[in-house]
N, C-alpha and C positions, 0 to 999 in steps of 0.2 A: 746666316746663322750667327748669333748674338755670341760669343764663348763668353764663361765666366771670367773675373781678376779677382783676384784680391784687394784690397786698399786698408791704409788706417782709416777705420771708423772714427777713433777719438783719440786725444792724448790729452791727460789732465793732470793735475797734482793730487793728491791726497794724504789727509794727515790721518792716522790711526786713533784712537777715540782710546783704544785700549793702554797703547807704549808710547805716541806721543810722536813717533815718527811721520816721517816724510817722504813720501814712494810719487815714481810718476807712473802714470798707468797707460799703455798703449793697447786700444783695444782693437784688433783687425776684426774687416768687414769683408762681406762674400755677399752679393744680392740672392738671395735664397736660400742662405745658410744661416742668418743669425738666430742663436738661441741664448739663452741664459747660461753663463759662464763666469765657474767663480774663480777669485782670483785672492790673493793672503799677500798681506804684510810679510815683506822681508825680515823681522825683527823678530813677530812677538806670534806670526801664524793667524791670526783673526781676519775669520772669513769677510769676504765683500764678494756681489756680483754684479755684473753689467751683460748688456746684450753684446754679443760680438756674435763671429764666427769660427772661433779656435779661442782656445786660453790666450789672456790677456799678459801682453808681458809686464813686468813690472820691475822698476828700478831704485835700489832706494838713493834717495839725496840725502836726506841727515838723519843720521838715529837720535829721538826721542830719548826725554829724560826722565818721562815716569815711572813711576815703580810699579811692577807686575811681576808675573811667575807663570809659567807655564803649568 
């Protein structure tokens, strides 16, 4: 009998389009769990998703200098 794990799926960078920031995004994986999972900017809230299998954790590395408003 195969049991499930967990594992990181991915770990990437990404810059916010909206505040200009810089988050690293770790997305876990499940083999027969992954679905569409959204996951927000630390800063500024603006949604993104990716396939994972639980919310995607995310960390920010520099905050962004653009101007915006919630």
């Amino acid at each position: 009998m195969q049991e499930a794990y967990g594992y990181e799926k991915d770990r990437f960078e990404q810059t916010c389009e909206k505040c200009g920031s810089l988050f690293s995004v770790s997305c876990p994986g499940q083999k027969g769990h992954e679905e569409r999972e959204e996951y927000y900017c630390p800063v500024c809230s603006q949604e993104f998703t990716c396939r994972a299998s639980n919310f995607p954790r995310v960390t920010l590395i520099k905050q962004g200098d653009k101007k915006w408003q919630k």
